[in-house]
N, C-alpha and C positions, 0 to 999 in steps of 0.2 A: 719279756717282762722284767729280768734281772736285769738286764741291761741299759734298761728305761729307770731303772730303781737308784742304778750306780751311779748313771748320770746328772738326777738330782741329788744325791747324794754331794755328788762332785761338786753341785753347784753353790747347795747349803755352805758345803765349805768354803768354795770362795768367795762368799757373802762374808763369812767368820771372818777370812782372812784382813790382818791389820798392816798387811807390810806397804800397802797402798799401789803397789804394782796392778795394773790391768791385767797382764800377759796373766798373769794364773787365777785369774777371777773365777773360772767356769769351765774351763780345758787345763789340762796336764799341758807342761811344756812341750814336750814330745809331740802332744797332739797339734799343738799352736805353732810347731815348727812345720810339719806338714801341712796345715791349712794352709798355710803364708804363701808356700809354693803353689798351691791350685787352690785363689781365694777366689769366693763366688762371685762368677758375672753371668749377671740375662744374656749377653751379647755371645758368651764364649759360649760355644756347642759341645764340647770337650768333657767334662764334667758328666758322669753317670746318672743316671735318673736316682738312683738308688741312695747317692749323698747328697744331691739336691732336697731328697724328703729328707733323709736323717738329720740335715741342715735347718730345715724346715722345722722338725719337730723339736731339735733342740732350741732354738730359737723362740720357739712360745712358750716351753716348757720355762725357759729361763725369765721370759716376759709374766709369766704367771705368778712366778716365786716374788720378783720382784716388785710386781704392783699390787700383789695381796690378792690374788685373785684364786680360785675355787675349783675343783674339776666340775660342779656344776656352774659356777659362774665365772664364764672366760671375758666377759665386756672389758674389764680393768686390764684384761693383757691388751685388748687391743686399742681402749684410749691412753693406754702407755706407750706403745709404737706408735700411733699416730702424734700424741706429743711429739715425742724424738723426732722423727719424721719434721714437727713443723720448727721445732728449737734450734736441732744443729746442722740442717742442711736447709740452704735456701730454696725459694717456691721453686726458682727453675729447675733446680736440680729434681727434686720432688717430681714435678710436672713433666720431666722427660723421662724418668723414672717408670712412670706409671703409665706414659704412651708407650712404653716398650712391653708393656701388655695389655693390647689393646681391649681382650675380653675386660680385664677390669675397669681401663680408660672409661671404655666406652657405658661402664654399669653405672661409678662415680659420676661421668657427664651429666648422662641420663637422667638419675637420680636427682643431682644437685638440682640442673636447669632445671628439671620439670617444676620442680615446686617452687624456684623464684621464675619460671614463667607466668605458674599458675597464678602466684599472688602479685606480680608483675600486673596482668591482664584486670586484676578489680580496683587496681588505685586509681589514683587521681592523674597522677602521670599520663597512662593508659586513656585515660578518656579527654587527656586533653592532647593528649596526640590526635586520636581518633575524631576530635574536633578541627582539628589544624588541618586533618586528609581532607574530611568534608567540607570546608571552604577554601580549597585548593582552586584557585581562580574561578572564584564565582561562589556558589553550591552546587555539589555534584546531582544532590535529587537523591531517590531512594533506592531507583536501581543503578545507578551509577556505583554509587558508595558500596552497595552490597556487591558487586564485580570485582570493586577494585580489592575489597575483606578479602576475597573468595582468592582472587588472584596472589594475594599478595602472601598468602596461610596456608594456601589448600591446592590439592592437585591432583585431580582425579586418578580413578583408579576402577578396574573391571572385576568389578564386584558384584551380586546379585542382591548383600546384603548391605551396600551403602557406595553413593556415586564416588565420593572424595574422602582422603584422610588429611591430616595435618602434615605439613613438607615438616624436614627432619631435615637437620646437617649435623655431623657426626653423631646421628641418634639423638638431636635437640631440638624440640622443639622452635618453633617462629612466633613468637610473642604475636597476638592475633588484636585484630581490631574490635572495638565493642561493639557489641550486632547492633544494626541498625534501631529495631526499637526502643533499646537499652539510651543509644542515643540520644532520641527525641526525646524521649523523658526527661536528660538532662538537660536537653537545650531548653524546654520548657519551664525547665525551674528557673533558668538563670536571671536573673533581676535588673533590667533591661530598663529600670527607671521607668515612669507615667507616661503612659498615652492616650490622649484622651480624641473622642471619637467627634469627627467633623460632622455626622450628622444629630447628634443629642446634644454639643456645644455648639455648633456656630448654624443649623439648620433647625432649629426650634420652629421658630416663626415666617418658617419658609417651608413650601408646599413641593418645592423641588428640595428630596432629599440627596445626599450626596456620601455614598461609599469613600470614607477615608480617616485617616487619623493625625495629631499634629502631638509636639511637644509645647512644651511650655518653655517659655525662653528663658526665665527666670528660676526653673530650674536646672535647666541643660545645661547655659553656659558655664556655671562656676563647675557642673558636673564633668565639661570636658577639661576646662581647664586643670579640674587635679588630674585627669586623666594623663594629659600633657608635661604636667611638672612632676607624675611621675616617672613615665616614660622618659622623658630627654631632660634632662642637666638644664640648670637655668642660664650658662655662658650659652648656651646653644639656640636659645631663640636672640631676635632681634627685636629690643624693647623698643630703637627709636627712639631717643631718651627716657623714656620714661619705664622706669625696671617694674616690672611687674602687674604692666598695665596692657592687656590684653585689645589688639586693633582686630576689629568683627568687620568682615565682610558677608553681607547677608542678600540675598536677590534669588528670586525663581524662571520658573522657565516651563515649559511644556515637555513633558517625560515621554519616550520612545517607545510607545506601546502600541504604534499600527498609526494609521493614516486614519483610520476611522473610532479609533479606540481613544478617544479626548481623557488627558489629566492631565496635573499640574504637581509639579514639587517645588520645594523651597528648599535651599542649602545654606550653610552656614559655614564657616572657617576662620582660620586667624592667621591677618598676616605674618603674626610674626614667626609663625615656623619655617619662611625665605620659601624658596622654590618647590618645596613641597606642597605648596596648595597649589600648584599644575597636576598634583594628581589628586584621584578619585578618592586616593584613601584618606587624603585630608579636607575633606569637603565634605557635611555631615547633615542627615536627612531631618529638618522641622517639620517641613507639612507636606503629605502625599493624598492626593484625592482622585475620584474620577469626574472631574470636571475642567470646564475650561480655565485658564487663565487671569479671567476677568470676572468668574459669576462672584454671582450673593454671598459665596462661602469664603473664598479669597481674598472680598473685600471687608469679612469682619476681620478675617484673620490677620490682614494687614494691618486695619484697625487695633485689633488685640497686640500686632507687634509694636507698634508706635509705644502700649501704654506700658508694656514692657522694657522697652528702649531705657524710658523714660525713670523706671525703676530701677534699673539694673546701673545706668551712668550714674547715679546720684549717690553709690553708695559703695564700699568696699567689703569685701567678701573676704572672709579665715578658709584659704585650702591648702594645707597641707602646711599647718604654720605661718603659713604668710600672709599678709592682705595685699589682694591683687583687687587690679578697677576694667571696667572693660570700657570702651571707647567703639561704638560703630561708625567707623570711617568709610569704609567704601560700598558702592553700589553696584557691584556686578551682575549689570542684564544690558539684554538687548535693547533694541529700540521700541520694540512693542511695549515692553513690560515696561519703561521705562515713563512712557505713553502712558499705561495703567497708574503706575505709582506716581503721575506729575497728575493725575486729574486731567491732562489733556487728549484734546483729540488727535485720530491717529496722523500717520508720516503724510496721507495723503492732501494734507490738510495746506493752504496758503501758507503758514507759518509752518516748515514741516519739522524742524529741528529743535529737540528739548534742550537744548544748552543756549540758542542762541535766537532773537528776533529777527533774524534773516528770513525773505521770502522767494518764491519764484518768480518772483519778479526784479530783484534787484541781487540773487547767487550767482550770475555769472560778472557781476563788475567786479573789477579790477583795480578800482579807486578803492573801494571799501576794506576797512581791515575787523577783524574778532578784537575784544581784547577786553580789560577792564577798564583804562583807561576813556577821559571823556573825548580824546581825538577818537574814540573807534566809533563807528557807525555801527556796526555789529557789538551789540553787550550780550551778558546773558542776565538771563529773564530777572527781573527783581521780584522778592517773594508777595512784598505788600502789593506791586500791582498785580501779581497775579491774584490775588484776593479780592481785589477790587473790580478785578473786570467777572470773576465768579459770581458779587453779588448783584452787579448790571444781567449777568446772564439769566441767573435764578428769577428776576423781574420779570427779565423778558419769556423766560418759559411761562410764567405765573399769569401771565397777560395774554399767551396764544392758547392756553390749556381753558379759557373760555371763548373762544372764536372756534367756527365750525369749519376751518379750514383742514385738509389731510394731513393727515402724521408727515409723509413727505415733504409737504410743503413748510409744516412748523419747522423740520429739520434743518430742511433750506433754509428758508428765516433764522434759524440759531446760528448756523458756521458762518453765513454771509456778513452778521452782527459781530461774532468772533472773530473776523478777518478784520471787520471796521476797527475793530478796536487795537489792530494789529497784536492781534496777540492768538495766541491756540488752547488758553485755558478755558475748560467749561464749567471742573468742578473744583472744589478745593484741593490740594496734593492729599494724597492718602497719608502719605507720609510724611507729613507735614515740613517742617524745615528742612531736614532730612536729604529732602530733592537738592539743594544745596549744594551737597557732598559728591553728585553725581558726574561721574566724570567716561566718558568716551571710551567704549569698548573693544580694543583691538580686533582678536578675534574674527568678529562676525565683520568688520571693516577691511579687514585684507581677505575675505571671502568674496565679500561682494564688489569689491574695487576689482580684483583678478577675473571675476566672471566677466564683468562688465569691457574689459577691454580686450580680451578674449573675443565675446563678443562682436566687437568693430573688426577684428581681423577675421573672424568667420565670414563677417557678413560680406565683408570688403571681397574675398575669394570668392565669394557665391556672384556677386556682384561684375568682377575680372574674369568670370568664366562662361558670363555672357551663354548661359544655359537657355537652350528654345524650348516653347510653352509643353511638347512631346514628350521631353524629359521629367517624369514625372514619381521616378524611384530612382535612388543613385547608383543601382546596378548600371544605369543606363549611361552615368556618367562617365567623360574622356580619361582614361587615365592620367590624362597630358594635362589636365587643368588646374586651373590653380585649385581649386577647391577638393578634387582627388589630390592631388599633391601636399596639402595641408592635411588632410585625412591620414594619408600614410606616412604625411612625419609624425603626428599625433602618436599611432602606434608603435613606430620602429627607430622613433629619436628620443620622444618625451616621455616614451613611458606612461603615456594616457590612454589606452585601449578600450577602460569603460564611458572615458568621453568621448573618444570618437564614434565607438557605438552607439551611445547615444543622438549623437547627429544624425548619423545615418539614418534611425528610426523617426529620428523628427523630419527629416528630409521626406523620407517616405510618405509620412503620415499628413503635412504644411503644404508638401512641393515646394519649399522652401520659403514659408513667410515668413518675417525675419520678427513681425509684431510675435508671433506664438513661440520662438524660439525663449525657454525657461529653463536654467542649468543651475542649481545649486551647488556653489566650488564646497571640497570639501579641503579644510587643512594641508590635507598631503597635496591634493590637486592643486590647490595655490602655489604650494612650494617648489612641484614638478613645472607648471607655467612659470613661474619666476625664475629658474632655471636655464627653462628650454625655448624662452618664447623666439629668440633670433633665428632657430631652427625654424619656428614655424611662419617667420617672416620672410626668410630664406627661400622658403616653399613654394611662394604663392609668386615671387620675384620672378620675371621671365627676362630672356637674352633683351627683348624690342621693348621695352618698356616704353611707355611717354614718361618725358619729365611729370606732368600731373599722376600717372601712378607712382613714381619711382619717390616724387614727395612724399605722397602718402603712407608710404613705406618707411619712410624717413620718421616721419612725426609719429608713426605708433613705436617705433624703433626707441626713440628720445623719451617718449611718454612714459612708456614699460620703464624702461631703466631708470626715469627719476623717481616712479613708485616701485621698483624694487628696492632701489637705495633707503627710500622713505617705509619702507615696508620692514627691515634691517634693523632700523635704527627706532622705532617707536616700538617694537614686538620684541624688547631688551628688558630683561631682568634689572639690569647695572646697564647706568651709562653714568657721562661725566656732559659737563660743561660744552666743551667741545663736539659732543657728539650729536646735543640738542640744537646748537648752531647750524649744524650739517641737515640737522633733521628739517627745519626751519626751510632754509636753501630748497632742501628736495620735495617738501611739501609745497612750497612756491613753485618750483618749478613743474612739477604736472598741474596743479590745478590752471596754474598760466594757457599752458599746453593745451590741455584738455579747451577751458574758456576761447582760445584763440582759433584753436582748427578741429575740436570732435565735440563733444559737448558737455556739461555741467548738470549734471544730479544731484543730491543729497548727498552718497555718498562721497561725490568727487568735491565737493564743497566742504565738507566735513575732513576729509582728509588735509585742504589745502588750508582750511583756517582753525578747525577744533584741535585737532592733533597736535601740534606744535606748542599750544598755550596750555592745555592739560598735560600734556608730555612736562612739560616745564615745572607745571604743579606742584604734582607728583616728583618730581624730584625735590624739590623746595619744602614741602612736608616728611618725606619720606629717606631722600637719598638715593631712589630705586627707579626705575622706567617706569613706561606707560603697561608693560605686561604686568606689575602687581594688580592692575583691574582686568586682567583676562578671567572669560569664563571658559578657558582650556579643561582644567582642572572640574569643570560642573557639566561640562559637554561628555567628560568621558565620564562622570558620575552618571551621567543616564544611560549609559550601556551598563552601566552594574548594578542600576537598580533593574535594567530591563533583566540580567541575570537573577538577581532575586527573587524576583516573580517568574520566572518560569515554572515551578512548582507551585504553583498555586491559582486559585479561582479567582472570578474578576471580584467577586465578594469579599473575599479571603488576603487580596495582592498585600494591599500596602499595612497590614500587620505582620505579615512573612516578613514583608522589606526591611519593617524596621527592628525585627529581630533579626533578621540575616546580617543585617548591616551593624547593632552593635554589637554581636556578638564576634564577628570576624574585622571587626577593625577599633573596635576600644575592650571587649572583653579577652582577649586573645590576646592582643598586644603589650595588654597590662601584664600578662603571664612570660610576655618572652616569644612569645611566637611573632615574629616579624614579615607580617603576608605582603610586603612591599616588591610588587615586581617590576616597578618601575626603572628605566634606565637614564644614568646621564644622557642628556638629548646633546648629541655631537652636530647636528644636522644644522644648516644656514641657511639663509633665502639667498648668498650671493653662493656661486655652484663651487666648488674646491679648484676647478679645471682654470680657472681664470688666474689662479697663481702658478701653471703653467707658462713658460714662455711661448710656448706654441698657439696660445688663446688670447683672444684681447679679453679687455675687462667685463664689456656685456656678453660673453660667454662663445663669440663665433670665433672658429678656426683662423689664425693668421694666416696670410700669403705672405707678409712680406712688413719687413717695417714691426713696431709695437702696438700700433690701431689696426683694427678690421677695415676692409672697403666702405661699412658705414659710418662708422666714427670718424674718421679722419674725411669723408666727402665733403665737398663743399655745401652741399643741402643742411649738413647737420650745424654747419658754420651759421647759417640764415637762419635756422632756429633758436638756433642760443641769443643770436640778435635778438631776435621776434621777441625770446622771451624777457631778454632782459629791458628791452624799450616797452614792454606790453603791451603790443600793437604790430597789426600782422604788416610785415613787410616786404610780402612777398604773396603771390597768388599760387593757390594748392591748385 
């Protein structure tokens, strides 16, 4: 106790003391000369336990005196070393300091983190994290989310009084996700703008009610567009001249719900975000129902969107400071829908094509050209007659709706009249001028162009393999034939496994009737056929050929490759001048093809004269290819609405959807969370292998020379005649 007495003693006085010296503040010289020799370290083991405490206790006692502090109030000694502590040494020294005792490390860790975990876990942060997990490609669902909580916080443990505790890393807690209920609560509040319901708006006065709900255009679009000119910088869209003038592309389609499960959505986007409207996440849900395409409900709605159109171009909108205008330029749908939206009747129709008065009677000549000009025999449709022949139609229904003749036969009487008047229109366009704007969708055209000649090579092998009537499952078939030989290039060259499977099963199921044979290409499939087709013409090739096979070998050989070239060159983002000339060339030259020696569809007609003139278009307004009107970008939008609805009832679907969908692609986004999983698309329809030397350019292995044995043939010599005279000159 005296000793404890004499030491504050000591230290009062070196407080007194004025000489400004440190060395005798608190120790005798004497004393300070021996510390110096054995000064304290954690590290050195050296050092007695017995001067480490006397060390100890002088050290607080002096902390005490100095910070005013109390033998029952010691706080002030210790937020005066802790001061010290943060003033005159830096954090790292401090922090390595204190890992050299881990009992304390580990109490401070502990400590700290728990309590900024805990308040960590209730902010806003936190649950917009815990929002970003949950629409981690798609929505996870309720027990997804709670797995992945579980997994990502917790780790069980063999307990009897609880299965899991909280994982720990040096004693600290794992900031944990907001429990699922806690969730929905908030997804539920979040303010997701008006939806109003397609069966109390547009099914009043219709007795077929119809599950779904739509937006209003008039308030949506200026609501995307700040959404937009928040998100990205205004250098960063492409205005097209016009700064601040938003290009709508608007069109629907039938949503991915089952074969049996009929709906309909409507999408929406703007060009000018560039190659980002090829994906999902820039293509945005208006109208989602369970209905067809074509009913009562779709056609007010289209209705309602015309009057909308019509409001919204006429006037300029204040978002975010600025006045912006919106302009609906394009029309991305299919042929159906297209059908729907012109008032005409479907493809199967005499006049089968909505851009053009061309019929099946006069798409295979070779005199005729597309165009606007009055040299073209082919124009497209003018809007006043198509008005005019609608109200000869409406007569003519008016006049068989009193005669006792069958529905059938009035039918017949209607299209037969519509054919007379050479035209395909029956009612007024839904969307009135509008149809105008509508231009050729790639897409679904290099889908159905690849099936189609696909197709002629299947059938041709089946054909060349001269199968007897026995043969009635392809197990049975020769390995040796052309058509088993085409089958396993399919699998083991082109990378098409699920189409060849498919044949097979059609073989089994036909015996091979070439009328039932029905393949829908999908994207990739086109791309792997454009690729790989001289493999599979390759296949079907035998040593004894006749000249009449070995042609025809030639002419699918020529055909494919002027529609892959054409296929290239219209399915471009960016092209120039030059490349539309080329495009020109190769769209002539298969439709020639096809016309001269296989034969002439809709599609192959449409490839050989629409493509080329809207390609052209589209650049002339635009600057851009024929992809700004793909519906790339609205095909994969229906696998992510079919994600949306997977949690949900058929009742219930299409209002999930369209909280699922703002919420994870404009509420999220606004925030920083950037759910973009999209990749630059590196991928070509001409194969990388043909900038080999070792390939020629339509993709077959060289022997010898810079051409394959088909290109350089003298067969392919006679078709490029054939094609360039238009007139066959030579016998297949």
């Amino acid at each position: 106790m005296d000793e404890t007495v004499a030491q504050v003693t000591t230290l009062k006085e070196g407080l007194q003391n004025n000489t400004g010296q440190s060395n005798g503040a608190f120790v005798s010289d004497l004393s300070l000369g021996r510390r110096r020799k054995s000064p304290t370290n954690m590290e050195n083991g050296e050092m007695s336990i017995r001067t480490k405490r006397r060390r100890v206790q002088e050290t607080f006692q002096a902390a005490i005196e100095i910070n005013g502090g109390t033998k029952e109030n010691h706080h002030p000694a210790l937020d005066g070393m802790v001061e010290t502590l943060d003033t005159k040494f830096s954090k790292k020294v401090v922090a390595s300091a204190i890992c050299k005792k881990p009992a304390l490390a580990k109490t401070v860790a502990s400590k700290f983190h728990s309590d900024q975990c805990a308040a960590y876990e209730k902010t806003n942060e936190n649950m917009l994290r815990s929002v970003d997990v949950y629409y981690a490609m798609g929505v996870m669902g309720k027990r997804k989310y709670i797995k992945v909580r579980q997994s990502t916080s917790f780790k069980k443990v063999v307990s009897k009084f609880k299965k899991s505790t909280r994982i720990k890393v040096a004693n600290c807690k794992i900031p944990v996700l907001v429990p699922y209920y806690k969730l929905v609560q908030f997804l539920e509040g979040v303010d997701i703008g008006n939806l109003y319901s397609v069966e109390e708006e547009l099914c009043k006065d219709s007795q077929n009610k119809v599950n779904g709900f739509f937006r209003d255009l008039k308030e949506f679009l200026p609501r995307l567009a700040e959404f937009y000119l928040k998100v990205y910088k205004p250098e960063e869209f492409n205005w097209f001249g016009n700064p601040f003038t938003f290009k709508v592309a608007i069109g629907g389609d039938g949503a991915p719900f089952g074969k049996y499960d009929q709906s309909c959505a409507w999408l929406v986007s703007f060009l000018n975000v560039g190659k980002r409207f090829l994906s999902n996440e820039d293509n945005f849900l208006i109208f989602g129902a369970n209905c067809s395409e074509s009913c009562e409900a779709v056609k007010k709605y289209v209705a309602k969107l015309v009057s909308d159109i019509k409001y919204l171009e006429g006037r300029a909108f204040k978002v975010n400071g600025r006045d912006i205008k919106f302009e609906v330029s394009e029309l991305p749908n299919d042929m159906k829908m297209l059908c729907f939206l012109g008032g005409e009747l479907s493809n199967s129709a005499k006049y089968f094509s909505s851009f053009a008065n061309v019929s099946y009677d006069n798409m295979n000549s070779l005199k005729f050209t597309f165009g606007l000009s009055e040299g073209n025999e082919w124009r497209p449709w003018d809007y006043e007659t198509r008005v005019k022949v609608v109200k000869q139609v409406e007569k003519l229904k008016e006049k068989l709706s009193k005669s006792k003749l069958t529905e059938s036969t009035k039918r017949s009487k209607i299209t037969s009249f519509i054919a007379e008047k050479k035209s395909r229109q029956e009612f007024s366009p839904r969307i009135g001028k509008l149809i105008n704007k509508a231009h050729v969708e790639p897409l679904h055209l290099k889908n159905n162009a690849c099936a189609l000649m696909f197709k002629h090579v299947l059938l041709f092998s089946i054909q060349r393999s001269e199968l007897s009537q026995s043969i009635n499952e392809f197990s049975k078939v020769s390995n040796l034939s052309p058509f088993a030989r085409l089958i396993s290039s399919l699998k083991c060259q082109c990378n098409m496994s699920r189409l060849a499977k498919k044949i097979m099963r059609w073989f089994d199921e036909s015996k091979g009737n070439a009328k039932s044979f029905d393949y829908r290409f999908t994207g990739q499939e086109s791309r792997r056929f454009l690729h790989n087709f001289m493999y599979m013409i390759s296949a079907i090739e035998g040593e004894n050929d006749s000249r009449q096979v070995s042609m025809k070998l030639h002419i699918f050989a020529f055909a494919i490759l002027s529609l892959r070239n054409a296929i290239s060159l219209y399915s471009r983002f960016s092209i120039d001048e030059a490349q539309i000339n080329a495009l020109d060339r190769e769209c002539s030259n298969f439709f020639i093809c096809c016309a001269l020696y296989l034969e002439v569809n809709p599609t192959v007609w449409t490839i050989g004269n629409v493509v080329p003139v809207h390609t052209r278009d589209i650049f002339q307004k635009y600057g851009k290819g024929l992809l700004i009107n793909s519906m790339e970008g609205r095909e994969a939008k229906h696998l992510a609405i079919s994600r949306y609805a997977t949690n949900s009832t058929n009742i219930t679907r299409w209002k999930s959807v369209f909280r699922h969908e703002f919420v994870s692609l404009i509420w999220l986004r606004e925030r920083g969370c950037n759910l973009s999983n999209s990749k630059k698309c590196t991928e070509t329809y001409i194969p990388k292998r043909v900038s080999d030397f070792a390939y020629c350019y339509c993709g077959l292995m060289l022997t010898d020379g810079k051409e394959c044995k088909y290109c350089k043939h003298q067969y392919r010599m006679q078709i490029v005649n054939s094609i360039q005279q238009k007139k066959v000159t030579f016998r297949v």
